[in-house]
C-alpha positions as CSV (number, residue, x, y, z in Angstrom):
1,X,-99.9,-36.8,-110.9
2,X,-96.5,-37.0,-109.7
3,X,-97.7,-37.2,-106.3
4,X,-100.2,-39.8,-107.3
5,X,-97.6,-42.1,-108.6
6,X,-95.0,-41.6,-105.4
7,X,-97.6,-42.5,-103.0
8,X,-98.2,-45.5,-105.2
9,X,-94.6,-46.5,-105.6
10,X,-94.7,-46.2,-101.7
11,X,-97.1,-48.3,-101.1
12,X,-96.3,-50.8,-103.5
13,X,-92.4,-51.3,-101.9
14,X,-94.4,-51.9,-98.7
15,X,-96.0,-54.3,-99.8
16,X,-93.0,-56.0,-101.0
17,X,-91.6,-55.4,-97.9
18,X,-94.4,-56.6,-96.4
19,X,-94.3,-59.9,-98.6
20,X,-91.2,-60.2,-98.2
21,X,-91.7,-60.1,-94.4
22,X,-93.8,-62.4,-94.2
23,X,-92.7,-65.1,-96.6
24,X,-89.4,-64.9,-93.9
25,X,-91.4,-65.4,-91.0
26,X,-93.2,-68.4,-92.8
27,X,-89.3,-69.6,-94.2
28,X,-87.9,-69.2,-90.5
29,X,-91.0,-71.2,-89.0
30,X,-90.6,-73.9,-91.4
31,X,-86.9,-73.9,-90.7
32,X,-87.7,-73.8,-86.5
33,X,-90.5,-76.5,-87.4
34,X,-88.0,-78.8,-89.5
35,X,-85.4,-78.0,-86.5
36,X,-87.6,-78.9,-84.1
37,X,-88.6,-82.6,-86.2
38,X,-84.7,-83.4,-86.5
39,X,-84.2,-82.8,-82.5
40,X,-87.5,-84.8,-81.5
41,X,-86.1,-87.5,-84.1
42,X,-82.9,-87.7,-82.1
43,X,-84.3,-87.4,-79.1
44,X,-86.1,-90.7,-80.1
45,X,-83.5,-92.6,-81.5
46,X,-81.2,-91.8,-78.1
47,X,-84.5,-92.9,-75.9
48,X,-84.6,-96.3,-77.9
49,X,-80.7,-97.0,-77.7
50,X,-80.9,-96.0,-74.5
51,X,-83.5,-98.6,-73.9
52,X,-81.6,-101.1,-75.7
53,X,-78.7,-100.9,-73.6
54,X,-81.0,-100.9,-70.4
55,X,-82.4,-104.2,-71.8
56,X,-79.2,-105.4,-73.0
57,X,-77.3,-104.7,-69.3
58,X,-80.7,-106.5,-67.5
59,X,-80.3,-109.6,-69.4
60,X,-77.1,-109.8,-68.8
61,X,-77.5,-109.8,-64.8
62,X,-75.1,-106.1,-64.8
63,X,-77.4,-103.5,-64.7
64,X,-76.4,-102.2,-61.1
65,X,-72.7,-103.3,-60.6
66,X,-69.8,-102.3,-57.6
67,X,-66.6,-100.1,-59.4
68,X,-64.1,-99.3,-57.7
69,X,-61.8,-96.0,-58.0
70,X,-58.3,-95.4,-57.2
71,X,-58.2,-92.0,-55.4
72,X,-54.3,-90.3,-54.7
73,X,-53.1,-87.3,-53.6
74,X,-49.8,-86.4,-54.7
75,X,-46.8,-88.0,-52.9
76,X,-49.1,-89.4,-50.5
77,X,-48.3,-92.4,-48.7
78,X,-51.6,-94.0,-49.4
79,X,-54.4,-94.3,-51.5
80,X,-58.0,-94.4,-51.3
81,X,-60.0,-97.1,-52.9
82,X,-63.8,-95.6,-53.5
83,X,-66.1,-98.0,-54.4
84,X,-69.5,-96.6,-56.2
85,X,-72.8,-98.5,-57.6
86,X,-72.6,-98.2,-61.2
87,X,-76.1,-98.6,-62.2
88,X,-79.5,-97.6,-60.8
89,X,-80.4,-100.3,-58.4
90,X,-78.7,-100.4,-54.8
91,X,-77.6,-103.6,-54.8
92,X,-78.2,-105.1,-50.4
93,X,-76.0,-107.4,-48.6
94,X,-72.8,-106.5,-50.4
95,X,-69.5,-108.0,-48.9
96,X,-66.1,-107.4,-50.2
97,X,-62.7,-109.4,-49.8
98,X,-60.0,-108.0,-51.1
99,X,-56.0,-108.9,-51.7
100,X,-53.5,-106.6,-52.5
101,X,-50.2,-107.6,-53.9
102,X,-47.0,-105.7,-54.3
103,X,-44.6,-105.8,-57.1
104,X,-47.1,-107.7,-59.2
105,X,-44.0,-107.4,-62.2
106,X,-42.2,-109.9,-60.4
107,X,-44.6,-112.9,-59.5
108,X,-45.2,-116.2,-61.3
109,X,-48.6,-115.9,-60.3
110,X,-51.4,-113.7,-59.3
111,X,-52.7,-116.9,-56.5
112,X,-54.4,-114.9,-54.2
113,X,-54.9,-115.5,-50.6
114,X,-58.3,-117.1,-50.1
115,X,-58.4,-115.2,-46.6
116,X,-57.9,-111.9,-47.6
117,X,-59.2,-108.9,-45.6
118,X,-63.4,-109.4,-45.3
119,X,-66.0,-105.8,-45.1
120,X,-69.5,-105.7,-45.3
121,X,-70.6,-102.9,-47.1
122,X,-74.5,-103.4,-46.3
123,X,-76.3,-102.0,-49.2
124,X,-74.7,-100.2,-51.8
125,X,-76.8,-97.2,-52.9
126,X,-76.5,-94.6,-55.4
127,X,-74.5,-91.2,-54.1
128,X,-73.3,-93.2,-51.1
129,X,-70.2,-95.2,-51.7
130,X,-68.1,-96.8,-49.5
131,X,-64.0,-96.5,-49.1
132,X,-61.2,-97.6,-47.4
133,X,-57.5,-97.1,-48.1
134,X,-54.3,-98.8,-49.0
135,X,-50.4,-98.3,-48.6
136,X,-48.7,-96.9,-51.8
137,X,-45.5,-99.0,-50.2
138,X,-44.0,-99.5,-53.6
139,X,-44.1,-98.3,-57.0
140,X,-47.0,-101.4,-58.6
141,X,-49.3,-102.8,-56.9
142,X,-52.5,-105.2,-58.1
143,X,-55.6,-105.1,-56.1
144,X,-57.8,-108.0,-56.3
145,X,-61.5,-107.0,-55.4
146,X,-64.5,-109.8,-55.1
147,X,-67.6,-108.6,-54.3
148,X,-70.5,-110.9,-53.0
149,X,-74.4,-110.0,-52.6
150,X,-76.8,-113.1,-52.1
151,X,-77.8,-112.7,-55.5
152,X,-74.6,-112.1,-57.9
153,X,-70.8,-111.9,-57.5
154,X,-68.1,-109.4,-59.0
155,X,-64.3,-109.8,-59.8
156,X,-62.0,-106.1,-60.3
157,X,-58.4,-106.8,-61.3
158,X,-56.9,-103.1,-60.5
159,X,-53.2,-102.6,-61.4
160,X,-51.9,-99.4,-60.2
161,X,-48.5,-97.5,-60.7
162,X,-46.9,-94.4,-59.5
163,X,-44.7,-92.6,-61.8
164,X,-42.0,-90.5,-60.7
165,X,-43.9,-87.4,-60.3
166,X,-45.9,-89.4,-57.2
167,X,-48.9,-89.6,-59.5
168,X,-50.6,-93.1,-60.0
169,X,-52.1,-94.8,-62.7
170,X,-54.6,-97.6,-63.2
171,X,-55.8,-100.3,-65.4
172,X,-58.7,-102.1,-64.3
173,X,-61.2,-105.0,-65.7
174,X,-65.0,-106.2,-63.7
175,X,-66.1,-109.6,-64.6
176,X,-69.2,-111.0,-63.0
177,X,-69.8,-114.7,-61.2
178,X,-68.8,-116.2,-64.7
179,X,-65.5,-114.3,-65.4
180,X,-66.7,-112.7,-68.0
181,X,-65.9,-109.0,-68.7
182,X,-68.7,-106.7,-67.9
183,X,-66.2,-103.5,-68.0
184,X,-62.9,-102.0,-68.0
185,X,-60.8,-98.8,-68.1
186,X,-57.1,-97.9,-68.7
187,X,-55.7,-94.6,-67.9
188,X,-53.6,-92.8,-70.5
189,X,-50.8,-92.6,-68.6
190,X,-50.3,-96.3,-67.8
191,X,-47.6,-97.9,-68.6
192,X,-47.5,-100.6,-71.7
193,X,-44.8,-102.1,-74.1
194,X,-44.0,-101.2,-77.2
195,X,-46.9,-103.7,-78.5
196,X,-49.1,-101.5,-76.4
197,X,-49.7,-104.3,-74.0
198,X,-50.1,-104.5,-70.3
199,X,-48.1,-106.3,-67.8
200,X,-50.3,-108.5,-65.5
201,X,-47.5,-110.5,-63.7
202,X,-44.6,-111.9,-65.1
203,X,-44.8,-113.0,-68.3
204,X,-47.8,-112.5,-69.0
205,X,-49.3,-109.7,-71.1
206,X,-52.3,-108.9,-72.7
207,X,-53.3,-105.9,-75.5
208,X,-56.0,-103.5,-73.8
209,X,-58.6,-104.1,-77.2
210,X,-58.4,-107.6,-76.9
211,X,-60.3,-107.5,-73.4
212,X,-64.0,-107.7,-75.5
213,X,-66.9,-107.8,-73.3
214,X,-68.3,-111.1,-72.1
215,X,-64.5,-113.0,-72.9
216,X,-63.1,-114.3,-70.2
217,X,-60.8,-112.7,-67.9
218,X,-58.2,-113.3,-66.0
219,X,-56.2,-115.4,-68.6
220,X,-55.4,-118.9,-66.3
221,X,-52.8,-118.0,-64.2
C-alpha cells in the first residue's frame, strides 16, 4: 500500500506541476498578448501624430525647407556653413544670397546689403547638401541667409560666437516668404544676459521662448 500511495502522491505533484505549468505559459501569453496590444497601440498613436505633423508642415507650405549648419574645427580660421534639406521633398532651382556681418554687438542695424554674395545651389536633395565657408575674422559674426526657389522663399538669421577655447556657438531662427518662424535652435553654450536673452545688434534683445512659431521675426530693425 505504501507503494500505492507514493506513486499516487507522485503523480498527483505532477500534475500540479503540470497545472501549474501551464496556467504560466497561458499567464505569460496573455501578458506577451497584452504587451504586444500596448506596443501596436503606440505604434498607432505615433503613426497618427506623425501624420498630423506631416499635414500640419504641408499646409503650412514647410514641409521640405533649406537649414543651414555652422561647422568649425577648433582654432580654425574659418568655418563651414552646410546647408541640408530639412524635409522629404528636394526642393529645384534653389538660389542663395547671403550677407555676413562682423561684430553684429556693435551695429544700430542689421540693414543688409541688397547685393550680397549670389549661388545657385540647383536642386537641393536629401543626403546631398551644399557648403561653402566663411572667415572666423572676429569673435561674433551674424549671417543673413535668403534662400529663393520659384516656388517659396526662406530667411535664416545665424549668430555665431567663438569663445575663448576657439569653439563657436550659434543661435539661429528660419522664417519663410512671410517672416514667420518656421524653426529655430540655440546652442547651450551661447551666450545670453542675465534675463536669459539674446543679443541681436545693439540694443536689441529678445528671450529664446518668446520666438513662437508662426510670429514674426526679425523684430523691425
Amino acid at each position: 500500500m505504501k507503494i500505492n500511495s507514493d506513486l499516487i502522491w507522485a503523480l498527483a505533484l505532477l500534475a500540479v506541476a503540470a497545472a501549474s505549468f501551464f496556467l504560466g505559459m497561458k499567464k505569460e501569453n496573455l501578458k506577451v498578448e497584452e504587451l504586444l496590444e500596448e506596443r501596436h497601440a503606440e505604434i498607432e498613436i505615433l503613426e497618427k501624430k506623425n501624420q498630423q505633423l506631416s499635414e500640419e508642415l504641408t499646409s503650412r507650405g514647410i514641409y521640405s525647407y533649406p537649414q543651414a549648419t555652422v561647422v568649425s574645427k577648433l582654432k580654425a580660421a574659418v568655418a563651414t556653413v552646410l546647408i541640408s534639406l530639412n524635409g522629404q521633398d528636394p526642393i529645384p532651382n534653389l538660389k542663395l544670397r547671403r550677407n555676413v556681418i562682423f561684430n553684429y554687438s556693435a551695429k544700430e542695424t542689421l540693414q543688409l546689403d541688397q547685393k550680397g554674395k549670389f549661388s545657385d545651389l540647383g536642386t537641393l536633395k536629401p543626403h546631398n547638401p551644399s557648403a561653402f565657408d566663411i572667415p572666423l575674422e572676429e569673435k561674433e559674426i551674424a549671417l543673413h541667409l535668403e534662400f529663393d526657389s520659384k516656388k517659396n522663399q526662406w530667411h535664416q538669421y545665424i549668430w555665431i560666437k567663438t569663445g575663448t577655447n576657439g569653439n563657436i556657438a550659434t543661435f539661429w531662427v528660419i522664417t519663410n516668404e512671410n517672416s514667420a518662424v518656421i524653426d529655430k535652435h540655440i546652442d547651450p553654450e551661447f551666450p545670453t544676459d542675465e534675463e536669459e536673452k539674446v543679443l541681436l545688434w545693439k540694443g536689441e534683445r529678445i528671450h529664446y521662448s518668446d520666438l513662437k512659431m508662426n510670429s514674426i521675426f526679425p523684430p523691425n530693425n
